[in-house]
N, C-alpha and C positions, 0 to 999 in steps of 0.2 A: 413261802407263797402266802399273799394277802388277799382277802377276798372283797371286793369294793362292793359295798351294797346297798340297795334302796334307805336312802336316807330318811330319817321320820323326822322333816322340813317344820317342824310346829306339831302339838300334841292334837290339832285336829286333823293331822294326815292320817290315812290308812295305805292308800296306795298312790302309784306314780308311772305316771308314761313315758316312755324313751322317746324322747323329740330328734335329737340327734348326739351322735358320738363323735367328739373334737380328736380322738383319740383312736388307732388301730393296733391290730397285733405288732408286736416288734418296736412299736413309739417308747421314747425313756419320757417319764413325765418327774415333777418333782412335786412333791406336798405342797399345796396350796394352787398347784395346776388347774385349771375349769379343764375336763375332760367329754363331759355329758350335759345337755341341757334336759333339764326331767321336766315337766308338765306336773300339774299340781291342782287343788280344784281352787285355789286363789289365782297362779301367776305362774308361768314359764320361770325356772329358777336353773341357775347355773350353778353345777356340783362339782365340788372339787375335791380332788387326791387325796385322802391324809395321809399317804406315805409317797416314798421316789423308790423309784423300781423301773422295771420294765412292763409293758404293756402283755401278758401270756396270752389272752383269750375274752374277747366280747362274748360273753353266756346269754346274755337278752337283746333281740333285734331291735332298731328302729320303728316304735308305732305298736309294743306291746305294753303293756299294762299287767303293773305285779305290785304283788303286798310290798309294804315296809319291812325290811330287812331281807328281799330276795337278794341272795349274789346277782349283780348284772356283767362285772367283770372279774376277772384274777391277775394279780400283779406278783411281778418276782419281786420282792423287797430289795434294796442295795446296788450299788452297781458292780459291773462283771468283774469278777475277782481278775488281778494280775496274774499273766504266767510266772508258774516257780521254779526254781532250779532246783534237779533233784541231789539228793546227800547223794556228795562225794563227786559229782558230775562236774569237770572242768568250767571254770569261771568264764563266760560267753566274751571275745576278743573284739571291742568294736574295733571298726574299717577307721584307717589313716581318715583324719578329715581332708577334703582335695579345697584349694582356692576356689572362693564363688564365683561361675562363670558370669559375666555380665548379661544382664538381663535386656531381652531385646523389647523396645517399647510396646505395650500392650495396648492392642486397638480397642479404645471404649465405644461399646457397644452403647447403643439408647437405652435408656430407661424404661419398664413398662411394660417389655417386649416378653412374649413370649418365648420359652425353648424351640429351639425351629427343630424338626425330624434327627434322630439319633443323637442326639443331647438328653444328656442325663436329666431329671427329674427334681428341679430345685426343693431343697430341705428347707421344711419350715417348724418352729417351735411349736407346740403349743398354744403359749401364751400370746405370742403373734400372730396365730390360726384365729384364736380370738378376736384379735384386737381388728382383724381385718372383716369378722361378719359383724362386729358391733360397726363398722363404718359400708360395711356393704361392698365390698371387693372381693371380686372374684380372684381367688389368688393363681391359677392357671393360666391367668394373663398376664402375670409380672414375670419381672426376670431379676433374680436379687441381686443385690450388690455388696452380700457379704460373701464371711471367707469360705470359697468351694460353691461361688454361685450361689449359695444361702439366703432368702428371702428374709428380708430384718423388718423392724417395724417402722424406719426408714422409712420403704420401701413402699406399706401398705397407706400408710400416712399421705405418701405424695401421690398415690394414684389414686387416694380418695379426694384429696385436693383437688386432681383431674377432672373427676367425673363430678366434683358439685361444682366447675366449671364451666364444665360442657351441660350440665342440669339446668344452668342459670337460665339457657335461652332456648326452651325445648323447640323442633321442628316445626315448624308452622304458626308456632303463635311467639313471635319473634318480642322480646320487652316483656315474657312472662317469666319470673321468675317460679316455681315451685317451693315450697320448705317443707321438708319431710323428714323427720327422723331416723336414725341411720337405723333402727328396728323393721321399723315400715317400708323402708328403701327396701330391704332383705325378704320379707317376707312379699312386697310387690312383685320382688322378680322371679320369688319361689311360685305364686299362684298365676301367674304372667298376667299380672293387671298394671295397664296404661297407667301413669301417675297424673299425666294430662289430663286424666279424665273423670281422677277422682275429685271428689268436693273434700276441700280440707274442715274440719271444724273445731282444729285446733286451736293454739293462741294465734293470732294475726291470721288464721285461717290456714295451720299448718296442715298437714298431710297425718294424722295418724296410725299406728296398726289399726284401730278398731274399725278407722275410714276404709283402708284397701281389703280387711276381710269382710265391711258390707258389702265392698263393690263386686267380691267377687261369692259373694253368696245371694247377688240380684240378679245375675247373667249365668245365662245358660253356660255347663260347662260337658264337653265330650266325655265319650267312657274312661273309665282309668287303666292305665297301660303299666305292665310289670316293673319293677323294681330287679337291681342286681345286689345280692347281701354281701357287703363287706367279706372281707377273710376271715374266718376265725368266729364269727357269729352265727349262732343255732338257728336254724329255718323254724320258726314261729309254725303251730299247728297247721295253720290254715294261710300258712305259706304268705304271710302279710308282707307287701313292699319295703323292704329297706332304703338305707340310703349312705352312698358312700362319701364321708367327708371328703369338700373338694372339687364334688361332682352337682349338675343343678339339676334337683327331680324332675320330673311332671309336676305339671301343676296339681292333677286331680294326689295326687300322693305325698304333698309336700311337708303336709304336720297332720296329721291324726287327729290331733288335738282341734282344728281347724274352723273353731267355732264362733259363733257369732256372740257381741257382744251381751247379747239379753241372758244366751246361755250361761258362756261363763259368769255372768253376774249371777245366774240362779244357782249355778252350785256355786259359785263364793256364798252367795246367803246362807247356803244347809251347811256347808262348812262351819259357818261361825254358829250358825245355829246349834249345832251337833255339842260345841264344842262350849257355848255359853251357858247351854241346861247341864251340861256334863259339871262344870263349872260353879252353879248355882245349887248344884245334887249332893254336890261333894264335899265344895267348901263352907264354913262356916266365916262367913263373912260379916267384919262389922266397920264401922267408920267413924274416920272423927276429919274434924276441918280446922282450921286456923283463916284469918285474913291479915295477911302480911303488908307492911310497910313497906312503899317497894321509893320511898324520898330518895334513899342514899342511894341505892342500886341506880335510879334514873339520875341521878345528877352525876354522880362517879362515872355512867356512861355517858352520859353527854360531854363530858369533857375526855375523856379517850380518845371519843369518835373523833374529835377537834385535832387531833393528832397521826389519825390515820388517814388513808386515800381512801374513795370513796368506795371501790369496789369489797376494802377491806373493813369496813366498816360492823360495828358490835350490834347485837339486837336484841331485849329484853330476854327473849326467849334462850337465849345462851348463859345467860347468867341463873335462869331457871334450871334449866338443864344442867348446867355443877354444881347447883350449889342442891339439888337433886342426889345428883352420885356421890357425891363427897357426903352429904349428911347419911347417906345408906353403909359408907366407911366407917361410919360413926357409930351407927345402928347396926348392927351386923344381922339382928334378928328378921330385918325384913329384908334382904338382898341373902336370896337363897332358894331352895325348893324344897317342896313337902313331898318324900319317895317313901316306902317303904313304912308305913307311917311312922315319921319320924324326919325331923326339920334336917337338909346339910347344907350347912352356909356355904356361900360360894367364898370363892378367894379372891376376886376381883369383880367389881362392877362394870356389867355390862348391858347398857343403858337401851333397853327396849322403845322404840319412838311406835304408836300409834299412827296409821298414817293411811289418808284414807284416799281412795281411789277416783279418778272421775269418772268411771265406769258405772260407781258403787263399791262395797265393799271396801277390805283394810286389810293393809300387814303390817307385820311390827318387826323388822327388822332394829340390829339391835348396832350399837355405837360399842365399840368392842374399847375392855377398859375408860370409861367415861370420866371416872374420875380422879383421871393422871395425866387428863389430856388440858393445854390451855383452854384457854377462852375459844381463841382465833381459830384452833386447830380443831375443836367441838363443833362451834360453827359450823364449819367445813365440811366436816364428814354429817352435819345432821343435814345441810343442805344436801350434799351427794348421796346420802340415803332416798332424799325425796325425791329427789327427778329421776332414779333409778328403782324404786319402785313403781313409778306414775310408767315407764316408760317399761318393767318388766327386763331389767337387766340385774338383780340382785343374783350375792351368792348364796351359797347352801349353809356355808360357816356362820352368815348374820340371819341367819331364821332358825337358828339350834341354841343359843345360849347366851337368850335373854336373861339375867337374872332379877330386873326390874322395871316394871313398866309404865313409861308417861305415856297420859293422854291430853292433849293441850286442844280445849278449844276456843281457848281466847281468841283467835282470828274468825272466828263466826260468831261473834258478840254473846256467849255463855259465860254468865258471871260465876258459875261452877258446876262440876261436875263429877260424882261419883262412878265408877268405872266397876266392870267386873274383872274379878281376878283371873288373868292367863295361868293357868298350869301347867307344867307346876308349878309356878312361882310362888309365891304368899304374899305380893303387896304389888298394887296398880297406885300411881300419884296421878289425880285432876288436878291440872289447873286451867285459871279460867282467864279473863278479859282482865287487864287493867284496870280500871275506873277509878274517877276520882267522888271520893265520898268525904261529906262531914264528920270530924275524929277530932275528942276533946283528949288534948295535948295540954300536961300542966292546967287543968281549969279552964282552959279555953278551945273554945270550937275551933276549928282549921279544915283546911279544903288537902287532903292529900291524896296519890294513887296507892292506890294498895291492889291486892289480887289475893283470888281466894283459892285455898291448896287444901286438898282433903287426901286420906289415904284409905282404901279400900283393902285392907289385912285378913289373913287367915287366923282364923282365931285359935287354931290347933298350932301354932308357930308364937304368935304371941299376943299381949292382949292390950285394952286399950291406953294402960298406962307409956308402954314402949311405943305405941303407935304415936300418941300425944309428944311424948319423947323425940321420935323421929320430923313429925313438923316444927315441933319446937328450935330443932337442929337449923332446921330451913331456915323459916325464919333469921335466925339468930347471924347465919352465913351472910345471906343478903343484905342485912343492916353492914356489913364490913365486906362488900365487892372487891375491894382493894386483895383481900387476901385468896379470893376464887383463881 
């Protein structure tokens, strides 16, 4: 028996609220499963298994609030042992196999449809449970089309197809289309707010969460109506509303959490607050800087890109970013954490991004293994880190084990920047804008870009000689791109 428990999401967590449970008694989940989404004072964050088992017991309802480290669930570890044959017991005789009767043609049914009355209950995974509220599908309206009637991802895929279909031209206002995010889609229909009616003020004027939970903290809303608690989860003191995967709450009872933008921005503020004087109390912090040549790195990328499509296309910031993780390979003293006082290096780097909120506020999810990843493949996951925390869909695994942290704000014109140290960690890298500045090359002046990298280290892990050391690395990477 394993006990699944409040995760401590970043060292500025204390506690965490049960938003909703993807998961019930009896479910088999596997390691790496999203099972819970927990509420946090940055960002709704999706927790996942770290083992495969069976699902024994939900210990904390929907909509409570507990320390870091409470049990919320119990899992059997493993799956169900096979029956055994007892010693000495006759060897079990299978049945003659009979010739397959021909199969009479199966009427296919439509897509999309619901189980109609005395029909079994379609099986869905997990991870498909998933995939169907990050796109906003109710999954009691499908009908699967895997094997034993199983609902697949198929499945949630093309009925989300449907509905930004039938989205495109809402009722009455025929030639409007909507664009809403499949978060915001989810949560419009959990508070029952018109999407017509919201004001988008997103990119091209999309639909966001922060838009549908103003609109539905501007309008009057009726009293709140009880909740039914899942199987197998504890009745909360004061008897707080649950909610059962599957099922659409009330509106007044839909997230707990269910706050307005200004809010969650102010405890995101004491959060990092809490956690930057923690930071500044604790560590001894020093700095050093370099300004890097970045000739080769831009022309080496320019003639790459000349060879790629356009959507696949390289960006300075990628080649920061390994040549980043790979100099921390190098340096092993700043890719690590200060516990117990006393430095433990990590064993692999895993590349912390900075990444700041339109809300306000920032989290640093982290690029797991950064630097064993190519070019193309960094890229990628550094962009899907970014529209997945702006949008509040990260997991639990990429906000536990950072082991180094960039902050890049070269795209708001800062020519450098000195960072405070995330603990545990012992080393945050700034870097800054591009520019191009006069640099005497051989005796003569020349116009090149360069970019300025500083490192912010614990001075109890190492000192400024290693620190120097590790930009130096940098550096020295970026002059030879070809080998990143």
């Amino acid at each position: 028996m394993a006990d699944f428990r409040m995760p401590a999401l970043g060292a500025d967590m204390d506690e965490g609220t049960i938003l909703e449970w993807l998961v019930k008694p009896g479910d088999q989940v596997h390691k790496g499963d999203v099972i819970a989404v927990i509420d946090t004072a940055k960002a709704a964050i999706d927790a996942e298994s770290f083992c495969t088992g069976n699902i024994e017991q939900l210990v904390i309802g929907v909509g409570q609030t507990v320390p870091v480290g409470t049990v919320l669930a119990t899992i059997t570890e493993g799956a169900p042992p096979r029956a055994q044959r007892a010693p000495g017991a006759p060897p079990v005789r299978k049945k003659p196999e009979r010739p397959p009767r021909p199969k009479a043609p199966r009427k296919r049914e439509p897509e999309g449809v619901a189980a109609g009355p005395g029909q079994p209950t379609p099986t869905i995974s997990p991870l498909t449970r998933q995939r169907a509220r990050d796109l906003g599908v109710d999954v009691a309206t499908l009908r699967g089309s895997g094997r034993g009637g199983s609902i697949t991802r198929a499945d949630v895929e093309r009925a989300a197809a449907q509905q930004r279909k039938a989205a495109a031209k809402p009722a009455g206002q025929p030639g409007r289309r909507i664009r809403v995010s499949p978060r915001a889609r989810r949560v419009a229909e959990e508070l029952s707010v018109a999407l017509a009616s919201v004001h988008g003020t997103g990119p091209g004027g999309s639909v966001t969460e922060s838009d549908v939970r103003r609109a539905a903290l501007t309008r009057e809303t009726g009293p709140p109506s009880g909740g039914t608690a899942p199987a197998g989860v504890a009745a909360p003191a004061e008897a707080a509303p649950q909610r059962v995967t599957g099922q659409r709450p009330p509106a007044a009872i839909a997230e707990p959490a269910a706050r307005s933008a200004a809010e969650r921005t102010r405890s995101m503020r004491q959060a990092i607050a809490r956690l930057m004087a923690r930071s500044k109390r604790e560590i001894p912090h020093y700095y050093v800087s370099t300004t890097i040549d970045m000739t080769s790195s831009l022309n080496w990328l320019r003639e790459r890109n000349r060879e790629l499509e356009v959507s696949e296309r390289l960006v300075p910031a990628a080649l920061l970013l390994k040549a980043v993780a790979v100099a921390a390979r190098q340096v092993p003293a700043v890719n690590g954490y200060w516990e117990d006082d006393q430095f433990s290096p990590a064993a692999a780097v895993h590349l912390g991004l900075a990444i700041s909120l339109r809300g306000g506020g920032l989290l640093t999810p982290a690029i797991q293994g950064a630097g064993t990843l190519g070019l193309a493949e960094l890229m990628s996951r550094m962009r899907d880190l970014v529209i997945r925390a702006r949008s509040g869909r990260l997991r639990s695994s990429e906000l536990t084990n950072a082991t180094i942290t960039v902050t890049n704000l070269g795209d708001q014109g800062v020519e450098s920047v000195y960072g405070v140290i995330y603990p545990p960690q012992v080393a945050l890298v700034g870097i800054g804008k591009i520019i191009e500045r006069p640099v005497a090359i051989g005796g003569l002046i020349g116009v090149r870009p360069v970019v300025v990298a500083t490192l912010s280290a614990d001075h109890r892990a190492s000192d400024g000689y290693t620190g120097a050391r590790y930009l130096t690395e940098i550096s020295d990477l970026l002059q030879r791109p070809e080998d990143l």
